[in-house]
N, C-alpha and C positions, 0 to 999 in steps of 0.2 A: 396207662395207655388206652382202657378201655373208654376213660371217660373222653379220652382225646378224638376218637374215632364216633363217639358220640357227638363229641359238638361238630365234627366235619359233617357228619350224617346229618343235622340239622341246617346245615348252613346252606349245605347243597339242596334237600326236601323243600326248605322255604323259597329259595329262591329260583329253585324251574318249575315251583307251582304259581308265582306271581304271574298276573295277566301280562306285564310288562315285557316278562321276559318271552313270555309264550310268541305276545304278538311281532316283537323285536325278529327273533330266530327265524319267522314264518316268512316274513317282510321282507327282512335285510337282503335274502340272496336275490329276492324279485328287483329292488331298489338298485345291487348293482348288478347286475345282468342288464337294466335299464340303461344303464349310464354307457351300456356298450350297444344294445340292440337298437335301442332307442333314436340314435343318431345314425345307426348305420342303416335304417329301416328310412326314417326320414331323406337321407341322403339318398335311396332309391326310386324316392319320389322326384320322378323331372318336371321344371315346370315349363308344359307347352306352350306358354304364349312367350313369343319373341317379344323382345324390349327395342325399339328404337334409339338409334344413335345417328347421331346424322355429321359430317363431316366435311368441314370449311375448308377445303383444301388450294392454297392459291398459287401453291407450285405444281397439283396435279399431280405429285409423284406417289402420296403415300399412301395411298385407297387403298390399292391393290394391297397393301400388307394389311389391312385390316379386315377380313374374309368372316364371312356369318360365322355365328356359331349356333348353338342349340337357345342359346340364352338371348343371343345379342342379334339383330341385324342393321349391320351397318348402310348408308346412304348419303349420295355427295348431295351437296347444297351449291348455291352460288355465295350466300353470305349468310348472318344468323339473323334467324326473321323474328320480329318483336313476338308473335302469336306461342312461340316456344316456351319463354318466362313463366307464362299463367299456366298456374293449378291443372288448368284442364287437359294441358296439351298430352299427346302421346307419343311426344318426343321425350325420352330419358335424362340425355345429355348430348352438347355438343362437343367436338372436335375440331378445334380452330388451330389450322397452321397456316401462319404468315411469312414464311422463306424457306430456304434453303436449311433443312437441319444440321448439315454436317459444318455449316460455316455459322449458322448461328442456333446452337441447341436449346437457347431457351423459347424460339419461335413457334409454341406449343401450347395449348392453353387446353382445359377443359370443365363447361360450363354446363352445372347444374343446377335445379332447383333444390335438390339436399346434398348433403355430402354423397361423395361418387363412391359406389363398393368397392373393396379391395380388389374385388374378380376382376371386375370392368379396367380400372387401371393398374391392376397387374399387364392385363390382356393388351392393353392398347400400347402400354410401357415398351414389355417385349416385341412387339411385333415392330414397331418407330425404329429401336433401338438396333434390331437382326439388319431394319433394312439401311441405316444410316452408317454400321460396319460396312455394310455390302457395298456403299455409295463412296466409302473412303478407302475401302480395299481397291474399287475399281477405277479410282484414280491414280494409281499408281502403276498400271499398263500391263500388270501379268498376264499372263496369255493363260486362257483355260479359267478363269479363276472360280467360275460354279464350280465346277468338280473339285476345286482345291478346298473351298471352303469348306464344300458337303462331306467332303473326307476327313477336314481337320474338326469338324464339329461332331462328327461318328461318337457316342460314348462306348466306352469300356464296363463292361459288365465280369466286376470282378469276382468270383465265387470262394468259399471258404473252409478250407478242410485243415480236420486237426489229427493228430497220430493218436491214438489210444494208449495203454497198458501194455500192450501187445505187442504195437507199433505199426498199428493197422490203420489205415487211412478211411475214417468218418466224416461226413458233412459235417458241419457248424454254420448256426446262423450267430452272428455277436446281435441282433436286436432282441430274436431268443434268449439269449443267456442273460440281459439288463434286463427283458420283461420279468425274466421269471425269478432273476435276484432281489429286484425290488421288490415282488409280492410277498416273498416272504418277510424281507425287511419291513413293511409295511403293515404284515398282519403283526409282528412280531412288536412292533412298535405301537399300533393301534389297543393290541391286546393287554399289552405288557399295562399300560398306562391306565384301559377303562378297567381291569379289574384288582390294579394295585389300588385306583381311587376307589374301586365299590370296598374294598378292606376296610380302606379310612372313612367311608360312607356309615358303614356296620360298625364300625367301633364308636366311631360319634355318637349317633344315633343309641346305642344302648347303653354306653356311658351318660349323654342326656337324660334318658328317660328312667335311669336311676338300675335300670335292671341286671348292670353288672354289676352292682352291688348282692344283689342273689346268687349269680353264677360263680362270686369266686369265693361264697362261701363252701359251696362243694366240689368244684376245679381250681386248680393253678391257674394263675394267670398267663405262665407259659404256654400251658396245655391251652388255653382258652385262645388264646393267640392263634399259638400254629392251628388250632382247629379250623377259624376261620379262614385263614390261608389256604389251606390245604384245599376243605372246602369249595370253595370259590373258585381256587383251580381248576377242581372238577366240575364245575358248574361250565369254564371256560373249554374244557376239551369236550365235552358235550356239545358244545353251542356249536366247535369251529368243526366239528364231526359232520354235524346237521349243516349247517353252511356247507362246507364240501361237495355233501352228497345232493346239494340241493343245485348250487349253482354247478355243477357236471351236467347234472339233467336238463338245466338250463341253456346249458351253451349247445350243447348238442343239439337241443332241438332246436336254436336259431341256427344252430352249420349245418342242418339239414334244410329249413328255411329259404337261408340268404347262402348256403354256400360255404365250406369249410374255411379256403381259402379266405373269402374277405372277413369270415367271421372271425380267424385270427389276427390278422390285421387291425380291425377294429378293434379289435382288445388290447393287442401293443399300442396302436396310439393310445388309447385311452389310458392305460398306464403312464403313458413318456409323458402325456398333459398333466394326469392327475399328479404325476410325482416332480413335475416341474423340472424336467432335466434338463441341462446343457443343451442349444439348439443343434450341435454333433450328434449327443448320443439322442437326441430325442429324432434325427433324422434317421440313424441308425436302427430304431424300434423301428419306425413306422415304413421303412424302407419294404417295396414289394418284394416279393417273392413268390416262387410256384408252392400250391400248396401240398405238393409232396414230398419237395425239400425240407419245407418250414417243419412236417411232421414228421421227417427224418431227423434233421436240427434237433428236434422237442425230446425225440425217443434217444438220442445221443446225450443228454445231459444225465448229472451223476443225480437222477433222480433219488437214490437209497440214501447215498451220502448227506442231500440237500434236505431231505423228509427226518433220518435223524439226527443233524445237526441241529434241526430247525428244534425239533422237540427238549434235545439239552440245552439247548440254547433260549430256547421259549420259560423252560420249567428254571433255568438258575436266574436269569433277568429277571422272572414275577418274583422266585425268592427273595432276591435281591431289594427291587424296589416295595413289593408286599407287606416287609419287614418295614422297611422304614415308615411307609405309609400306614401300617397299625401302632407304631411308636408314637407319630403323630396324631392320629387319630386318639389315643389309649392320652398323650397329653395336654391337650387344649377342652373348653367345655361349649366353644358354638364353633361351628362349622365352617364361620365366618372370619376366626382366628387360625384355621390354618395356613392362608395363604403365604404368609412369613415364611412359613418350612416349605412348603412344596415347589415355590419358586427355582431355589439353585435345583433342585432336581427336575424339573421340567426343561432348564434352561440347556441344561447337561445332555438329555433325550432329544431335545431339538436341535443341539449339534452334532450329537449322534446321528439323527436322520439328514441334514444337510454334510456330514463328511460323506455318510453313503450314497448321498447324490453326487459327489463330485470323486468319489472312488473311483467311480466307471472309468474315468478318461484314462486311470492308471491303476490296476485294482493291485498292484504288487510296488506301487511309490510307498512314500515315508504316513503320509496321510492315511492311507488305507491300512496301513501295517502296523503302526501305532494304535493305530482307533479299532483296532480287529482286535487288539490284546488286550489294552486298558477297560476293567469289567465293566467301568456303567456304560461304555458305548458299542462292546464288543459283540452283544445280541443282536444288534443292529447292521452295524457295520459288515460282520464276518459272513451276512448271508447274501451280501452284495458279491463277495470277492468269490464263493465257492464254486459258481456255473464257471467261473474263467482258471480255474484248478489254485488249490491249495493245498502247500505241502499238509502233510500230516503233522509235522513236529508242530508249527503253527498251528495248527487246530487243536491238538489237544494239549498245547501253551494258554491257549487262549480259553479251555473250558475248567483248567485246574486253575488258573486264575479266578475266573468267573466264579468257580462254585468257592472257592476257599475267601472269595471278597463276601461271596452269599451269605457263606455259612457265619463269618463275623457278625454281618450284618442281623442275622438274625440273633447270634446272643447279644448285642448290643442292644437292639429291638425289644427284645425281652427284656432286657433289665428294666429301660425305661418304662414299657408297657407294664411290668408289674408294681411301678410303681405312680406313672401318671393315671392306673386307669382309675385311684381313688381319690384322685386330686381333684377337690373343687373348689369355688372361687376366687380362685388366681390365674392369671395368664401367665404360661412359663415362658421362663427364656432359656434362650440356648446355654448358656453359664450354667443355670437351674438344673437342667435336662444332664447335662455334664455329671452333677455331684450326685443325679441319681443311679450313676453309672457305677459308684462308686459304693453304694448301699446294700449293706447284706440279708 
């Protein structure tokens, strides 16, 4: 055991004294904090100079619906004059309508010299569109019909509360609860994969250069195994420690900044983009809210539950895949011969992160509840479903699953690994790898 603790103590010492890693840890939580400040900072820059648009209008009716904005100012023409086409002009775009929109909808044109932003003809879209209901509502003789319209167009601002333990009544935001399921899915997923490959990195890499031929003259190969595992582990709850504490300090000082309110905001969407969700729940994340709810919302989630699920849940998935990935590594001789093996299991992870994207919509359907239990996908999955409540019986189904697939996996790993790691010049196969399972 001591020598086991040995090689973990080396694995770890070598590798958070690499510049790599140092400058990685220091970086990464600036990079993303970027990906949230960066835009929301930019986005607070207005750009003062109005843009020209000018407006052919030969019915006369539809100016009025096209009112300045901070970006655009609109202006009637008589017809579209040649001088606008050329480079030079400081007309934008024009707005050519030729009838009657409500009888003929395609009489609308809009000409530019590049393609037109989606702002601009979102803007012109809506406003055309509000006034041509309006034009075909008031053909039909209701009496009153502005106030009908302005009342049936009123939104509902629907708010969301859920009963507790207790049976007490808490706020809930649902765009909270998908931000903050995905992040851990997503570290859990990101994590799982870069330090199951650094295992297969390190075992490569010293099977190569011949020098586990020394170590396992005076270690087990098992031991030498798990050492690195473990190891590397600890390399990884160091790193996501320092991340943690770094990006807290980070967001904070942008919500003192720009604001708490938008500064969470920004960060939900930036999630909903980054994890590419469904345009429902990715409306749902980005959806406003007052930022004292949102922090009521944040402080109602089962943040104990979420922090240690994540951690059994984080520590059985790297065993899991750790294991395989030092099997691999422990049987091929370049690095470039493992892509054969790691395929089906990357392939298995990437569905794992896309069932958790489409969990959201139903985090207790057939999809979500299968892929929360079945081990290689359930690290992933089970952290999507927990902000929106998970019985117990299911969770700890899902972690005696998880760890008793681990724990095979690791004497499976080991057999192989004590026996691929002195294998050289041949390329194994899965048959191969098979019979060494079988080897006493």
């Amino acid at each position: 055991m001591n020598k086991t603790f040995i090689i973990i103590k080396r694995e770890f010492l070598t590798r958070i004294r690499k510049k790599s890693f140092i400058v990685l840890t220091i970086l990464m939580p600036f990079i993303i904090a970027a990906l949230v400040v960066v835009p929301l900072w930019l986005a607070s820059i207005k750009d003062t100079d109005q843009k020209a648009v000018a407006v052919v209008d030969q019915t006369g009716h539809y100016l009025q619906t096209l009112k300045d904005t901070k970006t655009y100012h609109f202006f009637t023409a008589p017809a579209v004059l040649p001088e606008w086409r050329s480079d030079t002009s400081e007309v934008l775009a024009v707005v050519a309508i030729t009838s009657d929109l409500t009888t003929d909808p395609r009489a609308v044109t809009i000409y530019s010299r590049e393609e037109v932003s989606a702002d601009l003809l979102s803007y012109i879209e809506t406003g055309i569109n509000e006034q041509v209901r309006k034009d075909k509502l008031a053909k039909s003789g209701i009496a009153d019909l502005d106030r009908i319209i302005s009342d049936v167009q009123e939104s509902v601002s629907i708010s969301t509360v859920k009963w507790n333990d207790k049976g007490e009544e808490v706020s809930s935001n649902t765009g909270i609860a998908i931000a903050t399921g995905f992040l851990f899915t997503f570290l859990i997923y990101m994590f799982v994969m870069s330090y199951g490959a650094m295992v297969m990195q390190s075992v490569t890499e010293e099977k190569t250069n011949r020098i586990v031929e020394l170590m396992v003259s005076s270690v087990k190969p098992f031991q030498l195994m798990m050492g690195k595992i473990v190891g590397i582990a600890l390399v990884g709850f160091v790193q996501l420690g320092i991340w943690a504490l770094m990006l807290t300090g980070i967001l904070l000082g942008a919500s003192a900044l720009f604001g708490a309110e938008a500064t969470m905001e920004a960060t939900a969407q930036s999630g909903a983009a980054g994890m590419n969700l469904p345009a429902a729940d990715a409306a749902a994340v980005a959806a406003p809210s007052g930022s004292a709810e949102m922090l009521q919302a944040m402080q109602n989630l089962p943040f104990v539950e979420l922090s240690v699920m994540f951690v059994l849940m984080f520590i059985g998935g790297y065993l899991l895949y750790a294991s395989f990935f030092a099997a691999v590594g422990a049987s091929v001789n370049e690095a470039e011969d493992t892509s054969q093996f790691m395929m089906p299991m990357v392939l298995i992870m990437l569905f794992g992160l896309y069932a958790a994207m489409y969990s959201v919509e139903n985090t207790n359907g057939p999809l979500a509840f299968w892929s929360s239990l079945f081990p290689l996908t359930s690290p992933i999955v089970m952290m999507v479903r927990i902000p929106f409540g998970v019985p117990l019986w299911q969770e700890l189904l899902s972690l005696l699953l998880l760890y008793a697939t681990a724990i095979t996996f690791v004497w499976l790993g080991g057999r192989i690994y004590r026996v691929g790691i002195l294998m050289y010049g041949k390329k194994p196969t899965i048959k191969e790898m098979l019979k060494w399972l079988r080897y006493k």
